[in-house]
N, C-alpha and C positions, 0 to 999 in steps of 0.2 A: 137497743143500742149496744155496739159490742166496745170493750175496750182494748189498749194495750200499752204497753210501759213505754217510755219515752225512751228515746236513742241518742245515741250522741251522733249520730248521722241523719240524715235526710231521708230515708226511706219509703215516703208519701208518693204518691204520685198526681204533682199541679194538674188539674183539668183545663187543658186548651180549651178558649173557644172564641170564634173572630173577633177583632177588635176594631173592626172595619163593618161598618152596619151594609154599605153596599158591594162586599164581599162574593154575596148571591149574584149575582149580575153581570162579574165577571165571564160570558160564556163562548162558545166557537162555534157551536151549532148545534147538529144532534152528533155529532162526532167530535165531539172537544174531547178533552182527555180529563177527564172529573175527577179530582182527588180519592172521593169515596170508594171510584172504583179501583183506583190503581193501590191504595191503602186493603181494599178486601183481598186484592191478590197478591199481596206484598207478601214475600218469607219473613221469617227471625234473620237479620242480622240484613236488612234490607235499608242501602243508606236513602237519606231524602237529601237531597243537595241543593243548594241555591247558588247562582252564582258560580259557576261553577266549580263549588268548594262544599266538603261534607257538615252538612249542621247537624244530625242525630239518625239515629239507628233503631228499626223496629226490633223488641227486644220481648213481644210476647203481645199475643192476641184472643179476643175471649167474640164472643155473641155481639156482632155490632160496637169492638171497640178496641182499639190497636195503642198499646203504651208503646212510647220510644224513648230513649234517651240521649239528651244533646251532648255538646260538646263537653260541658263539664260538667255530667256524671247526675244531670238532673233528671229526671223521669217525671215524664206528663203522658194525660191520658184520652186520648181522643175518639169522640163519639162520631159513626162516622155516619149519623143522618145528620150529624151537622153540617159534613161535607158532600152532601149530594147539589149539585148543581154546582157547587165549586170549580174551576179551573185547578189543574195540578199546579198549575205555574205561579196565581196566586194564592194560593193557601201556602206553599211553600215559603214566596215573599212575607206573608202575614207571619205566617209560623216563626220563621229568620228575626223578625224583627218583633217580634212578643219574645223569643227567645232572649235578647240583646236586650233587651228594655227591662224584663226581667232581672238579669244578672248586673247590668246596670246599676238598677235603682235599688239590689240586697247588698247591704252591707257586709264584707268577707266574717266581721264576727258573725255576724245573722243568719248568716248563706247556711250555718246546718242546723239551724232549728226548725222544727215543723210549724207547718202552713197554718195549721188551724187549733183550736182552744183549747186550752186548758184547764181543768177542771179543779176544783180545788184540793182534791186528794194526788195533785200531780200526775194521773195517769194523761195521756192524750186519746181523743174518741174522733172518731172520722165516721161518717154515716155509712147506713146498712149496705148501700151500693158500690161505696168504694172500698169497704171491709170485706166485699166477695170477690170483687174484681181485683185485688191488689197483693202481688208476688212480687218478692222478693227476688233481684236479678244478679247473675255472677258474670253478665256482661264486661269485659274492658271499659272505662271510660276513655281511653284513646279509642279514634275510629281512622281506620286507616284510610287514606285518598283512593275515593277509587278511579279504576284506571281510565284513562282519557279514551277511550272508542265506547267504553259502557257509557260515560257521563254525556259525550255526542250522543249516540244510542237513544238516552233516555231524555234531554232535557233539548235535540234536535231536531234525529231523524224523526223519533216517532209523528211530532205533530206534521210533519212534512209529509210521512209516508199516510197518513188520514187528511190530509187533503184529497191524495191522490185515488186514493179507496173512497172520498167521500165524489168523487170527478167521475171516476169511472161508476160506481153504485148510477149515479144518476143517466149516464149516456147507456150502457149494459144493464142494470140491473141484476139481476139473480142467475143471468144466463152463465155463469160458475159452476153453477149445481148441479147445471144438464150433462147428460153424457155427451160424449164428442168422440166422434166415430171410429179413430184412430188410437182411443185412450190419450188422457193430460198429458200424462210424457211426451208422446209426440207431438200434441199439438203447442205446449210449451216449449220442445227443442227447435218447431218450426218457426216459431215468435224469436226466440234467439237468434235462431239463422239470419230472419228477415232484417232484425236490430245491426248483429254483424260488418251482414253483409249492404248494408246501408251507407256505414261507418268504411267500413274499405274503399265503394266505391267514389261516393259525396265526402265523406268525411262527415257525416248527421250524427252528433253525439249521441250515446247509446243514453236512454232514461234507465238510467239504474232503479230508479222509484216503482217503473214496471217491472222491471226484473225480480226486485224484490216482492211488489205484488204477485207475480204469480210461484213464488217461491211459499207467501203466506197464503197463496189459495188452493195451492196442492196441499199444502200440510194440511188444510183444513178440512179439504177432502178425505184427510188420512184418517183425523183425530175423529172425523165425526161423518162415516159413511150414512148416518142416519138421515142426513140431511140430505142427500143426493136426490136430485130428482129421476127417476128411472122411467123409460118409456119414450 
């Protein structure tokens, strides 16, 4: 068991974890947007929002476990096979509201003293797990609003644009991969034309959702020729 001297700040960091027993259950399908995953690919300084308002910021990540810090300068530490099969949408809510309930229910003297016991020689001891995983951050505790097309972006489009990906997966499949005899470019300039030129003549609103589809199925082609199918 390791130890270290007590602070006059809060420097722990609280261990999230659901407070909603049917939290698992929340799900969209095989294309829902699962908190675990979008936390594995989250940067440092990556806001989570609820509402569409910032509650805390990734501020350091290790093997299976992403700390953040909320709005006022607390830092919690989350496991994120807790969060597999989670919805982003609810774990955020739960997060928001274990956040509030927390700050709630600490009294402002209380608010900076550590979480867990102390020993009779005054030092405080936190166990082996959280003594390896736990750094010290020069993060801001202000978190700036982020800007209103990211926050659409992320808490909108995305589930809209994985309907659309999960629509078309099922009616096309994989035929993405294949080559297309003219090369993407052109066979995606002629899907533009044909959207356009729909729009000019009817007046048939343009699916922006496919546009954007084959925006992310070129890149994808791009990122990962490996996957192509050839032949």
């Amino acid at each position: 068991m390791k130890k270290r001297k007590t602070e006059n700040t809060d420097n722990s960091a609280r261990v999230w974890s659901p407070s909603r027993p049917d939290l698992s259950s929340r799900k969209r399908g095989i294309l829902s947007i699962n908190a675990d995953h979008v936390l594995a690919q989250a940067k440092i300084g990556y806001q989570l929002t609820h509402a569409g308002e910032p509650i805390a910021e990734v501020i350091d990540k290790r093997p299976h476990q992403v700390e953040i810090k909320d709005l006022h300068n607390k830092r919690w530490l989350i496991n994120l096979h807790q969060l597999q099969d989670i919805e982003l949408s609810a774990f955020l809510e739960d997060l928001a509201e274990t956040i509030t309930n927390y700050h709630q229910s600490t009294p402002e003297v209380l608010a900076d003293m550590p979480l867990v016991d102390l020993p009779d020689d005054g030092e405080q001891t936190i166990d082996d797990d959280a003594q390896h995983f736990r750094r010290h951050s020069d993060q801001p505790a202000v978190i700036p609003t982020q800007p209103l097309l990211a926050r659409y972006f992320q808490e909108e489009f995305i589930s809209k644009m994985l309907n659309q990906m999960d629509f078309d997966q099922t009616r096309y499949g994989d035929t993405w991969l294949m080559d297309y005899t003219d090369g993407v470019e052109a066979h995606i300039r002629s899907r533009f034309e044909d959207y356009f030129n729909l729009f000019d003549e009817v007046g048939k609103p343009i699916s922006w959702l496919r546009v954007a589809g084959y925006a992310i199925l070129a890149q994808a082609r791009l990122d990962h020729p490996d996957w192509l199918i050839n032949g």
